[in-house]
N, C-alpha and C positions, 0 to 999 in steps of 0.2 A: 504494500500500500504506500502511497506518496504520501509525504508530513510535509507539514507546513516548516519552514524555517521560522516563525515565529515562536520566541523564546517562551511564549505561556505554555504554546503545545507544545516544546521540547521537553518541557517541565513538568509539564502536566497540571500546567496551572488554572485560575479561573475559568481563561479562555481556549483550552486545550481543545486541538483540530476533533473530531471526534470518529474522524477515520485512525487518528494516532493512536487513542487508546481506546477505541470500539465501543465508546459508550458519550451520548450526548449528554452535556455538561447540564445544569439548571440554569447557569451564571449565561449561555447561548439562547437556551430560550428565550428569559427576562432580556436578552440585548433585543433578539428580534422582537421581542415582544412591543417595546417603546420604537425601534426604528419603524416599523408598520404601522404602528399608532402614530407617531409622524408623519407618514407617509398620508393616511388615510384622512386626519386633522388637517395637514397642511393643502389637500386636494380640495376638500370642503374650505377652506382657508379662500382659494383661488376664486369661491364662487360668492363666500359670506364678506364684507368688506371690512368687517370687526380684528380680521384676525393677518394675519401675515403669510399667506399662506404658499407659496413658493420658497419664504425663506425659514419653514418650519419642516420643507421638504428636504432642504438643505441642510438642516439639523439634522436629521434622520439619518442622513448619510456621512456626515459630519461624526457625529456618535458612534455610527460603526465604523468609520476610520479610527478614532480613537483609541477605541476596546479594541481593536485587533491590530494595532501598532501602524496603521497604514501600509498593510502589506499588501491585503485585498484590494484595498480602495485608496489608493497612495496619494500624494499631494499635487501631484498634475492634473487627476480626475475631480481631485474636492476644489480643484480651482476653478476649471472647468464647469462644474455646477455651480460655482458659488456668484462666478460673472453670468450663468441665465439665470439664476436665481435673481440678485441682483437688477439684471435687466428689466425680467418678469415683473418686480416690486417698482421699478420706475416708471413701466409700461402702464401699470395699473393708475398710475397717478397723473399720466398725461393721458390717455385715451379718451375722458371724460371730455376734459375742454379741449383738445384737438378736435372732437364733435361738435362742442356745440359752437365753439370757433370756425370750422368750418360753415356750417349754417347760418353764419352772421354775426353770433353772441355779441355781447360787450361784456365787458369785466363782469358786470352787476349780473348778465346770465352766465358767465361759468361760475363763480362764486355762490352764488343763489344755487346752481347744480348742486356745486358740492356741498355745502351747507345742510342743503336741503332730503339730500341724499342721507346724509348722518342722521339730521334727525327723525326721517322717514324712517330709516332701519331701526331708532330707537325706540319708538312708538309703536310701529306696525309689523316689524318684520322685513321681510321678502317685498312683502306686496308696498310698505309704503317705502321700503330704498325706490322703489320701482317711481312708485308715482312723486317723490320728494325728488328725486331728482327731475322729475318732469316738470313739476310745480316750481321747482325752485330757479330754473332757467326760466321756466313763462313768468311769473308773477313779477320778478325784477325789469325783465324787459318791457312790462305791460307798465310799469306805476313810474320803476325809474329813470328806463331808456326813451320812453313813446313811441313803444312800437307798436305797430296795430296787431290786431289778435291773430291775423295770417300768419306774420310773420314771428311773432314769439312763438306760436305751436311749432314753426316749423323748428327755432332753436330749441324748443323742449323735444322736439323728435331729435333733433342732431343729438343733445345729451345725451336721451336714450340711446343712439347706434352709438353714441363713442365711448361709454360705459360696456354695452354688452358687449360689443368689439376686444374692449380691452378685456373684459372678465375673460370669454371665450381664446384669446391668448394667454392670457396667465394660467389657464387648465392646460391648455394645450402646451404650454413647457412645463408646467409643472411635471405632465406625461411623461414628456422627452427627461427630464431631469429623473425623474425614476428609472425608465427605462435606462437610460445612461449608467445608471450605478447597478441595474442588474446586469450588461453588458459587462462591464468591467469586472464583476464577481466572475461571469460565467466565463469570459477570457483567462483571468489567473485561475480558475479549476483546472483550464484545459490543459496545463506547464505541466 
């Protein structure tokens, strides 16, 4: 059987390979057990706006590089995730008002977006991130830009596409950024 050159599994320590000594450790499970719970927190992360959730994916990965000395998962790959991680978490914060900039906005509707967005999710959930960022782009643009009501819906629609735009990439690397680190596990098995 192949061993790992990591000194726990030479040892037979915490983190001992468990093809080394033919029996899975407890100390392996509880690792995978929080990496996965990261993994599956920081996906729902990608989509709740409360939470970080790209760079909570990156935790996960992060952690099992640690516990396993970055053998598996070494420091070119956690860099790697850490700049889309990173990126993901920047994306999230510009997609909003790229939208409703794009459709016209003025400060008072991206700000009113965002704003509004926060405290829709606080009060309603789901449904009122949804409509607070809607609201929060029309109502500024209706009282403080004067804009007529054609035209702020159409900036509360832009909100809307530039929010679900950005959510829908922040999952969508989130993906990649999992996928990545099970890549890299299933590469060093293959040595």
């Amino acid at each position: 059987m192949a061993t790992s050159s990591n000194t726990f599994a030479k040892k037979g320590g915490l983190f001992a390979n468990p093809c080394y000594n033919g029996e899975i450790m407890i100390w392996q499970c509880i690792l995978w057990f929080f990496v996965i719970a990261l993994f599956l927190i920081g996906l729902a992360g990608t989509i709740l706006p409360t939470l970080p959730g790209n760079l909570l994916i990156f935790g996960g990965a992060l952690l099992y590089g640690i516990f396993t000395e970055f053998e598996e998962v070494n420091l070119w790959v956690l860099a790697a995730l850490a700049a889309i991680s990173i990126g993901a978490q920047a994306l999230d914060y510009l997609a909003e008002a790229y939208g409703a900039k794009r459709f016209g906005a003025t400060k008072y509707g991206i700000w009113g977006a965002i704003i509004g967005g926060i405290l829709g999710f606080m009060t309603l959930n789901i449904g009122g991130l949804v409509l607070g960022i809607f609201l929060g782009a029309v109502i500024p643009e209706l009282m403080v830009a004067g804009r007529d009501l054609k035209g702020a819906l159409k900036i509360g629609w832009g909100s809307l596409v530039g929010f679900l735009g950005g959510t829908l990439m922040k999952f969508i690397l989130g993906l990649v950024t999992i996928g990545l680190f099970f890549t890299a596990l299933a590469s060093c098995s293959r040595v």
